[in-house]
C-alpha positions as CSV (number, residue, x, y, z in Angstrom):
1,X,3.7,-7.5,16.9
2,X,3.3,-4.3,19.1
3,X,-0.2,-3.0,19.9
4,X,-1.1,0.5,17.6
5,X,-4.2,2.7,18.2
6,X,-6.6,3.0,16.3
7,X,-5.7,6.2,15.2
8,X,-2.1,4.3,13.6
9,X,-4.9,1.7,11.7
10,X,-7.0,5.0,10.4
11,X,-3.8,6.1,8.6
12,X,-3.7,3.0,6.3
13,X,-5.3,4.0,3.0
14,X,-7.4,0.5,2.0
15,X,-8.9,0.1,-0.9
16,X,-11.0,-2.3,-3.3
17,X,-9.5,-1.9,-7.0
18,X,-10.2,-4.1,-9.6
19,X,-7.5,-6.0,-12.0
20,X,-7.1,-4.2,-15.3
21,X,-4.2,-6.3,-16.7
22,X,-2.0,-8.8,-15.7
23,X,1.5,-9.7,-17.2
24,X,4.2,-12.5,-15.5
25,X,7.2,-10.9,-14.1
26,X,10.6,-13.3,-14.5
27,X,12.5,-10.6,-14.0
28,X,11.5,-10.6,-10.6
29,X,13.9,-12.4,-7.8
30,X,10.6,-13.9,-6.4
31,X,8.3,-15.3,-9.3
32,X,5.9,-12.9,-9.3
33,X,2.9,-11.0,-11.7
34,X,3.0,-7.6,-12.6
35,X,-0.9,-6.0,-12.1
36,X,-2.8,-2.9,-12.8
37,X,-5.5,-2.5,-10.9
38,X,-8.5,0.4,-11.4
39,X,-9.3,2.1,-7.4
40,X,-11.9,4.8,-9.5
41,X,-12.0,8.0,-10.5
42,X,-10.6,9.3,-7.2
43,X,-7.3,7.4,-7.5
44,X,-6.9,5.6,-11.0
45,X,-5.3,3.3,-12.1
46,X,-2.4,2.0,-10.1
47,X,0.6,-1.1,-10.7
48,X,1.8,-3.4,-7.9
49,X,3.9,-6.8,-8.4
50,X,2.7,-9.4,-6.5
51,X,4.4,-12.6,-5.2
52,X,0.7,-14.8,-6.3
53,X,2.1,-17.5,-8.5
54,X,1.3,-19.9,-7.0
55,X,-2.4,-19.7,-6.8
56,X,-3.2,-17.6,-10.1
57,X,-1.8,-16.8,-13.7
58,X,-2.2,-13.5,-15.4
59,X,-5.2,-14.4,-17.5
60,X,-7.0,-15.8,-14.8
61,X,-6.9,-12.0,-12.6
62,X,-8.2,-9.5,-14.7
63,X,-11.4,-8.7,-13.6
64,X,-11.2,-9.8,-10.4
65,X,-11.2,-7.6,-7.3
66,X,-8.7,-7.3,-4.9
67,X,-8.1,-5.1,-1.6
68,X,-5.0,-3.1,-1.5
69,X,-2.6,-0.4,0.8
70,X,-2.8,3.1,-1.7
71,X,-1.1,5.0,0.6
72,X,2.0,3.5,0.5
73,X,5.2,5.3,-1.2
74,X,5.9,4.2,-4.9
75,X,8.3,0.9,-4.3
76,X,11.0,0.2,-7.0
77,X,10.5,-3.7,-7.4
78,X,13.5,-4.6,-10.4
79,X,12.7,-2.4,-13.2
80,X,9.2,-2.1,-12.4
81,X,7.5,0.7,-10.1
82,X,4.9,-0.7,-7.6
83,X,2.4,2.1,-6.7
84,X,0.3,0.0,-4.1
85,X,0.5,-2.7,-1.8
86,X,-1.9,-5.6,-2.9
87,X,-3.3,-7.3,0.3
88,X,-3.1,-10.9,0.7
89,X,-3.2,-14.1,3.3
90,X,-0.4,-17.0,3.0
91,X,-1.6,-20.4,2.9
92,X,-0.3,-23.7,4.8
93,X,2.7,-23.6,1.8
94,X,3.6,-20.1,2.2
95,X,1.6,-19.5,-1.1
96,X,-0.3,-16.2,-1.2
97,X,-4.0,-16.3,-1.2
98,X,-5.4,-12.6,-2.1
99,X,-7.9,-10.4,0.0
100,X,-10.9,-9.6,-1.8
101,X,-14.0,-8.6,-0.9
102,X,-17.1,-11.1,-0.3
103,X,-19.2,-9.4,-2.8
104,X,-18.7,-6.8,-5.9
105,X,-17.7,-3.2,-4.3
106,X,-17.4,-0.3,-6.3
107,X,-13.7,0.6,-7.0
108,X,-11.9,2.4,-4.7
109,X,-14.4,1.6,-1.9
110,X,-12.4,2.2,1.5
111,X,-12.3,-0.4,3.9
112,X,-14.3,0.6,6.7
């Protein structure tokens, strides 16, 4: 990966934003669950589709908190819009293991 400054990293928009509502996606190529996720007053609510099956179900995310991109453009993902960019690490099967904060955060804290 090339080296950005750290002007490029101030540009990414990260927030904490807590799961609303979860719902599978099998229209999806990749299995993936559809997610709306409360950042606040400041941003709303906002819907991503993330590639997490393999590590949670739709019942088991609401309520939880999760760190994600809000600045990025709106990304048409099948016949469902994504709005944001939920952060996440793979683990040693490729499955995705999701960012979230250590602690409760308010939503729409900004990474800092």
């Amino acid at each position: 990966m090339p080296e950005i400054s750290f002007d490029d990293f101030l540009k990414l928009d990260i927030r904490a934003g807590t799961v609303t509502r979860a719902e599978p996606y099998p229209e999806a190529r990749v299995p993936a669950i559809k997610l709306w996720v409360d950042f606040g007053p400041e941003i709303g609510e906002k819907k991503s589709s993330a590639q997490i099956t393999a590590h949670y179900t739709p019942g088991a995310l609401v309520g939880k908190q999760v760190m994600a991109v809000v600045n990025f453009p709106p990304r048409q993902i099948g016949r469902f819009m994504s709005e944001v960019l939920v952060l996440g690490v793979h683990d040693a099967s490729g499955g995705v293991i999701l960012v979230q904060p250590s602690l409760p955060a308010p939503d729409g804290a900004r990474l800092s």
